[in-house]
TILOVEX-796281 format. One record per residue: x, z negated, y negated of N, C-alpha, C, O in turn. Coordinates in nm, 4 decimals, decimal comma. Atoms other than C-alpha are relative to their C-alpha. Layout:
<pts>
PT      n_x      n_z      n_y     ca_x     ca_z     ca_y      c_x      c_z      c_y      o_x      o_z      o_y
PT        X        Z        Y        X        Z        Y        X        Z        Y        X        Z        Y
...
</pts>
This chain:
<pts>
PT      n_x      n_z      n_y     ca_x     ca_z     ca_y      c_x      c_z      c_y      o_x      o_z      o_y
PT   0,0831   0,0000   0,1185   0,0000   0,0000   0,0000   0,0877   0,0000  -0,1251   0,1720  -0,0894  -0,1313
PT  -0,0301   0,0158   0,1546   0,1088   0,0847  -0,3951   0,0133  -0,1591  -0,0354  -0,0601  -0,2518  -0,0009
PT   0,0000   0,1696   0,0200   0,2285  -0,2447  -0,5231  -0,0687   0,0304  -0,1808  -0,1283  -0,0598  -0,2397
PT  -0,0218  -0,0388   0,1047   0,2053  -0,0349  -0,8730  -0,2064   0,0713  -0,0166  -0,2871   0,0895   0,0745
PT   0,1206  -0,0542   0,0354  -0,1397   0,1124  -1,0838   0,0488   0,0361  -0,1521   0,0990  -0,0394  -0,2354
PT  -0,0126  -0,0442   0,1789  -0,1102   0,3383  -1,4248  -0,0985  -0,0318  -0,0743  -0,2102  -0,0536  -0,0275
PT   0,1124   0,0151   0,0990  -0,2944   0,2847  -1,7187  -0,0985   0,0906   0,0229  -0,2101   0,0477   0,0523
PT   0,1056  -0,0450  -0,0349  -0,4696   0,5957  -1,6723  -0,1252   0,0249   0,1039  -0,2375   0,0752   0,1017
PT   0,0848   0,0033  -0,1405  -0,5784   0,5415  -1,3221  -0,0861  -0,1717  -0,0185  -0,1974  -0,1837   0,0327
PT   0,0662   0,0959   0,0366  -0,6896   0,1951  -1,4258  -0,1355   0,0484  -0,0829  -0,2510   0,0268  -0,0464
PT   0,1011  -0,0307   0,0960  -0,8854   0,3443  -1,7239  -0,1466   0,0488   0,0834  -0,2667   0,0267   0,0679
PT   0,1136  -0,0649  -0,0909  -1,0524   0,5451  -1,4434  -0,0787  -0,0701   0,0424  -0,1867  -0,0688  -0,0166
PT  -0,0090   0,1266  -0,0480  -1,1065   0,2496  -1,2263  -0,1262  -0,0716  -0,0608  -0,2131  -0,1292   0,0046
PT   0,0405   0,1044   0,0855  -1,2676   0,0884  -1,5206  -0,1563   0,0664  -0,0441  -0,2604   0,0090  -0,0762
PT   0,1006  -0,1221   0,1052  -1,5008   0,3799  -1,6602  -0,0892   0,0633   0,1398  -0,1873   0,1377   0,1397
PT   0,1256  -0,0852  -0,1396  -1,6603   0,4839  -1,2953  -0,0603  -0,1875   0,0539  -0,1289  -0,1875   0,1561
PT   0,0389   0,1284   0,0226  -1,7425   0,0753  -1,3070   0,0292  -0,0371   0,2026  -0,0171  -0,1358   0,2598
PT  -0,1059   0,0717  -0,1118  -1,5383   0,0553  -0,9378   0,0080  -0,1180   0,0243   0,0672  -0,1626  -0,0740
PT  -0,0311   0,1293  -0,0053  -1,5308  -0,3178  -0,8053   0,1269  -0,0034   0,0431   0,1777   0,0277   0,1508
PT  -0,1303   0,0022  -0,0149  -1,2057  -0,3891  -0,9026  -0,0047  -0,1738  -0,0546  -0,0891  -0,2236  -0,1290
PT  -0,0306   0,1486   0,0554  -1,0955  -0,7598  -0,9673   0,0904  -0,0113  -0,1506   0,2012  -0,0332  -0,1017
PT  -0,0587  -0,0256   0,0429  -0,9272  -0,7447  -1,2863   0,0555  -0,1453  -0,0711  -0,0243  -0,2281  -0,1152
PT  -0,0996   0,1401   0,0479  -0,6445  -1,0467  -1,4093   0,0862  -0,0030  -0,0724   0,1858   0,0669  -0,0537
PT  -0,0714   0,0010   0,1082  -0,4990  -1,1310  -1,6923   0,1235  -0,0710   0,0250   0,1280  -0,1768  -0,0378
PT  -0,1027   0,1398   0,0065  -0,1569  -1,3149  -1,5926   0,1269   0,0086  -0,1018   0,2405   0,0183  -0,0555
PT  -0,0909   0,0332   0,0766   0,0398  -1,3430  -1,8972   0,0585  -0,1270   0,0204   0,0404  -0,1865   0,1267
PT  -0,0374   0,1165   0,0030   0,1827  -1,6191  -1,9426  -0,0840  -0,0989  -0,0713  -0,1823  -0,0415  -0,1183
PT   0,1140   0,0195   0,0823  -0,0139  -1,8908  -2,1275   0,0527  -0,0091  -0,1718  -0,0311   0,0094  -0,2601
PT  -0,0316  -0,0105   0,1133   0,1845  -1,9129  -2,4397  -0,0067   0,1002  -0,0911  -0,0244   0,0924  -0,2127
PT   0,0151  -0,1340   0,0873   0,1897  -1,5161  -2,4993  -0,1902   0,0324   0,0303  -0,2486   0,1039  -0,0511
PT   0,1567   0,0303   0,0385  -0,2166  -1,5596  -2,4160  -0,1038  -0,0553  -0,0943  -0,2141  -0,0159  -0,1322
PT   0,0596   0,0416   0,0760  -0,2759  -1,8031  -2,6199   0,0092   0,0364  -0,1541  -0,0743   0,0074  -0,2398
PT  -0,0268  -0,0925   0,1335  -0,1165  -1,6019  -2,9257  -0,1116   0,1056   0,0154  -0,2072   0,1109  -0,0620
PT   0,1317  -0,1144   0,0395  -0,3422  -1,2984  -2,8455  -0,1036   0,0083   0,1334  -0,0763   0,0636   0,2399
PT   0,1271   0,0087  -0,1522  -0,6691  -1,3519  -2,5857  -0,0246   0,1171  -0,0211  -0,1369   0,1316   0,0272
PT   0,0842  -0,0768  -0,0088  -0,7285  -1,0108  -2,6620   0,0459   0,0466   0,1210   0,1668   0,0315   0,1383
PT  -0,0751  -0,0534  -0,1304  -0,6957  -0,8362  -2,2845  -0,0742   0,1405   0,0017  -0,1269   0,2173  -0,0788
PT   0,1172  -0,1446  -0,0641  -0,8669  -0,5582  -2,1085  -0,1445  -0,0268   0,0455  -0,1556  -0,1187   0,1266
PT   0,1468   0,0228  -0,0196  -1,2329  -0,5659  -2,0681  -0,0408  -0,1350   0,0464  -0,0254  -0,2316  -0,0284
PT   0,0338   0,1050   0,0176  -1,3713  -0,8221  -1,8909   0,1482  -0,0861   0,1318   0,1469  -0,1473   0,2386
PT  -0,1162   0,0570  -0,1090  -1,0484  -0,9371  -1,7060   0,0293  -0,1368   0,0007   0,0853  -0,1590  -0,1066
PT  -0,0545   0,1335   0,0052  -0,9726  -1,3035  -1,6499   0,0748  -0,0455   0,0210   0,1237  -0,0363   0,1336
PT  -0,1392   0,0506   0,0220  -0,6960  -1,4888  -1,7632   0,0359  -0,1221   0,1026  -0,0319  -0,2249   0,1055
PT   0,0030   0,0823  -0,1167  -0,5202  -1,6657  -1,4383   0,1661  -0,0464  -0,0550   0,2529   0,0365  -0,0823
PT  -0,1240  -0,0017   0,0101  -0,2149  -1,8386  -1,5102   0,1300  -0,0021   0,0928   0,1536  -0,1005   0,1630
PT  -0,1119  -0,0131  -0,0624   0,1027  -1,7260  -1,3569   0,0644  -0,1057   0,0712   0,0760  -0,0989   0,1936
PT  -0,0505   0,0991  -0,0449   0,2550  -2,0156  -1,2978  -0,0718  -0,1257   0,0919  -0,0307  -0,2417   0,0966
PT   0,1214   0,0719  -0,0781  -0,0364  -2,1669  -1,0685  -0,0306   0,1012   0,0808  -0,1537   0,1006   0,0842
PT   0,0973  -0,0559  -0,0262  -0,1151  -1,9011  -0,8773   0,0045  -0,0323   0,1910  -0,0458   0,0481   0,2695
PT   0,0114   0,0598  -0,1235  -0,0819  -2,0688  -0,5362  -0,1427  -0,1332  -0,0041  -0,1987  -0,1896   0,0900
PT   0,1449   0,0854   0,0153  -0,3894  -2,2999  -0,6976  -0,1348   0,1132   0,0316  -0,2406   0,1073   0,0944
PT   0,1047  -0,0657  -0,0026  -0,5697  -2,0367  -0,7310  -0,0261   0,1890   0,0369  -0,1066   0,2637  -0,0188
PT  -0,0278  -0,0922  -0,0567  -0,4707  -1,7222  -0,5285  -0,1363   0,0069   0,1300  -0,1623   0,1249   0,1533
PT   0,0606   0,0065  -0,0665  -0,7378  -1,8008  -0,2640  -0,0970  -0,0089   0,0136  -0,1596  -0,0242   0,1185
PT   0,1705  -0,0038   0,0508  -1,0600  -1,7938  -0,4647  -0,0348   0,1931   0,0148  -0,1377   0,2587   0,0306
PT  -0,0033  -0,1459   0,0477  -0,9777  -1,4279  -0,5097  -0,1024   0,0880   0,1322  -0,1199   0,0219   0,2345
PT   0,0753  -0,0346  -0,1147  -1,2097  -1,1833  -0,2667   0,0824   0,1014   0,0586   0,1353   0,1913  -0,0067
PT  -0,0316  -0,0892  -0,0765  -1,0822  -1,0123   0,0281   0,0114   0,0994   0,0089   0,1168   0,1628   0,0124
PT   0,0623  -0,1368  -0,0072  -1,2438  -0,7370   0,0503   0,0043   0,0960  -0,1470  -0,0487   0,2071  -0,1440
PT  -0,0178  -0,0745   0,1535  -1,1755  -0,6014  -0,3397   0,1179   0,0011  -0,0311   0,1986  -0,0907  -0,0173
PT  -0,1512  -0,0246   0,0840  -0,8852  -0,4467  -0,5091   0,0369  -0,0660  -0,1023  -0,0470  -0,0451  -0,1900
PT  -0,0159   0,0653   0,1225  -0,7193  -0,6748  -0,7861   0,1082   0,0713  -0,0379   0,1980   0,1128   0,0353
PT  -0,1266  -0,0492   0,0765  -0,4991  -0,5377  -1,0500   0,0105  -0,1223  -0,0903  -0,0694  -0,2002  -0,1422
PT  -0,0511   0,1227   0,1081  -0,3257  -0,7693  -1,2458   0,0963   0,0548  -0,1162   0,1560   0,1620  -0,1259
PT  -0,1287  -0,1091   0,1541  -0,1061  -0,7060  -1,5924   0,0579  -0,1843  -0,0867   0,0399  -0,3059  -0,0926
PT  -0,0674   0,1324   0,0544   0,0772  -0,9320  -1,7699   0,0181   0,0929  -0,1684  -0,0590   0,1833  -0,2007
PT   0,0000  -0,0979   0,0729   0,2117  -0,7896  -2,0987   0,1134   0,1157  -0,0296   0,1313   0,1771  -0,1348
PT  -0,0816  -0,1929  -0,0386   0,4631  -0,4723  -1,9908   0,0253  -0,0105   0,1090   0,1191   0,0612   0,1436
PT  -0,0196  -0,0595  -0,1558   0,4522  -0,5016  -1,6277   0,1173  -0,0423   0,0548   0,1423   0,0134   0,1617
PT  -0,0863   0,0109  -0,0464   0,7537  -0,6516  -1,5714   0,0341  -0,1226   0,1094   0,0136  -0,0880   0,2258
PT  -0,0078   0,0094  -0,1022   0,8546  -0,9502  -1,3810  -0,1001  -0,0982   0,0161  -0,1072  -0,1536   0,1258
PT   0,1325   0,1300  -0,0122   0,5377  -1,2121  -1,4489  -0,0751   0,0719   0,1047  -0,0871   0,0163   0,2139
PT   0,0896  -0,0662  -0,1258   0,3115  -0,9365  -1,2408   0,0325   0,0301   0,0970  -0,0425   0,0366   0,1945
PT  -0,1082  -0,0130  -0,1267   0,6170  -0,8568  -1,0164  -0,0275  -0,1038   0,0928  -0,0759  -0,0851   0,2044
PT  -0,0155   0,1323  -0,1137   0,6355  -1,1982  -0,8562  -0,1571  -0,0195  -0,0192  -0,1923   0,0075   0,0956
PT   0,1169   0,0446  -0,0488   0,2539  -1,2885  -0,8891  -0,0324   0,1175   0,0783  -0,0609   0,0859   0,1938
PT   0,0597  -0,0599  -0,1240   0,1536  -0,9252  -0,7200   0,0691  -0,0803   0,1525   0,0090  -0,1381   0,2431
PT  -0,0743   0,0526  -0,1425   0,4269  -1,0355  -0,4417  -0,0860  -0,1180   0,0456  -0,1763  -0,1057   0,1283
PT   0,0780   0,0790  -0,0512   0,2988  -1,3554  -0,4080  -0,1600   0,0206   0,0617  -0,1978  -0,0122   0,1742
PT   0,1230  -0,0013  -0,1127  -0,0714  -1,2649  -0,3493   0,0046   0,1398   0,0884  -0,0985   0,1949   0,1268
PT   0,0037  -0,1012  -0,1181   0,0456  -0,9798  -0,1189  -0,0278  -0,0352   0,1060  -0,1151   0,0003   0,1852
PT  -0,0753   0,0762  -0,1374   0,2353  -1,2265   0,1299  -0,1196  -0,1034   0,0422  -0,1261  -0,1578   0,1524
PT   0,1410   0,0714  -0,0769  -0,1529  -1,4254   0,1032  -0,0860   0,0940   0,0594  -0,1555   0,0473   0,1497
PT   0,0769  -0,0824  -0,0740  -0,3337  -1,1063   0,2065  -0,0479   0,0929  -0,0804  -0,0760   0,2018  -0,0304
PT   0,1000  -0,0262   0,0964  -0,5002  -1,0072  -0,1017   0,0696   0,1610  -0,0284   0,1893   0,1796  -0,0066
PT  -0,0420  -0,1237   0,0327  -0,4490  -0,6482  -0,1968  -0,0147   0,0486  -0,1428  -0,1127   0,1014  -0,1954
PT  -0,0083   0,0344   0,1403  -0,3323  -0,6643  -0,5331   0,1148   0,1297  -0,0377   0,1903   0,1911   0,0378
PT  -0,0970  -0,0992   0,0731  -0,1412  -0,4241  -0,7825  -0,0002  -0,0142  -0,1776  -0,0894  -0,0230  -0,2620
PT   0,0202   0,0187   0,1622   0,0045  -0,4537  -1,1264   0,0346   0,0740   0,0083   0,1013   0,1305   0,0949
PT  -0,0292  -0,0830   0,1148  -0,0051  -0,2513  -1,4159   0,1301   0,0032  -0,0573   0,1897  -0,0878  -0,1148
PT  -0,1049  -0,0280   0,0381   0,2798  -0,0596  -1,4792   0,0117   0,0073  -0,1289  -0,0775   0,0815  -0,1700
PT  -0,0029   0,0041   0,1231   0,3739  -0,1044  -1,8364  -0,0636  -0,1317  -0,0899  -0,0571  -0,1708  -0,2064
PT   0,0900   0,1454   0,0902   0,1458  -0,4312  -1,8711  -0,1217   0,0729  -0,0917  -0,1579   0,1902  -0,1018
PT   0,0792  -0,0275   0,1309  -0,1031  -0,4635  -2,1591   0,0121   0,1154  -0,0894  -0,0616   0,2056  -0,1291
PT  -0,0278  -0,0982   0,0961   0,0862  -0,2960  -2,3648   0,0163   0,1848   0,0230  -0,0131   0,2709  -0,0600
PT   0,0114  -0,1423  -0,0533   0,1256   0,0437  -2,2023  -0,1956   0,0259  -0,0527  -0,2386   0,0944  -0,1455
PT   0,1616   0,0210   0,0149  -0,2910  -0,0153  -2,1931  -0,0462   0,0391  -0,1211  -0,1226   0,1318  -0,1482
PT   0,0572  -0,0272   0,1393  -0,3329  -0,0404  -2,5352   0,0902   0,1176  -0,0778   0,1240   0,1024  -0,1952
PT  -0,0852  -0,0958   0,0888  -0,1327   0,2555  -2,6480  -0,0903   0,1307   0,0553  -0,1188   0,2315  -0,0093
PT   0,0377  -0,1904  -0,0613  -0,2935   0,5482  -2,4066  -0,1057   0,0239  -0,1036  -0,1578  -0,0621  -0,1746
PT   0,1105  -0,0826   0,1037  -0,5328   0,7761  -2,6127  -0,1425  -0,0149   0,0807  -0,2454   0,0339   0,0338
</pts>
């Protein structure tokens, strides 16, 4: 499985209303500077996510983003891989997100 998802295939994702899980894991300090995210995505914090990796549903795709994709969504996709969950961050993060046309 893709560990990876583009902005534009997200956008897709988002716009054919797809049950996708969508997660905000910034960090909470660069969250709490700007809550603005992607639609209705909910903010999970990174640094917990063995609290709360196991609420998540089975059976649905989660993408997660942090804000440029680097290693906050790196190690949380990993982590809920190695629980089962079939997860993929956003390459580029947020910010890639908020730039496409």
């Amino acid at each position: 499985m893709e560990k990876t998802i583009t902005s534009t295939e997200l956008a897709g994702l988002l716009q054919a209303e797809n049950k996708v899980t969508l997660l905000d894991v910034r960090r909470k300090e660069d969250y709490e500077k700007n809550p603005e995210g992607i639609g209705a995505a909910q903010w999970r914090d990174p640094a917990a996510v063995e609290q709360w990796v196991h609420t998540l549903p089975e059976e649905q795709d989660v993408v997660i983003y942090c804000v440029r994709g680097g290693s906050v969504s790196q190690s949380v996709q990993k982590q809920l891989a190695e629980a089962g969950v079939k997860a993929k961050y956003l390459e580029g993060g947020l910010e890639a997100f908020l730039k496409q046309p």
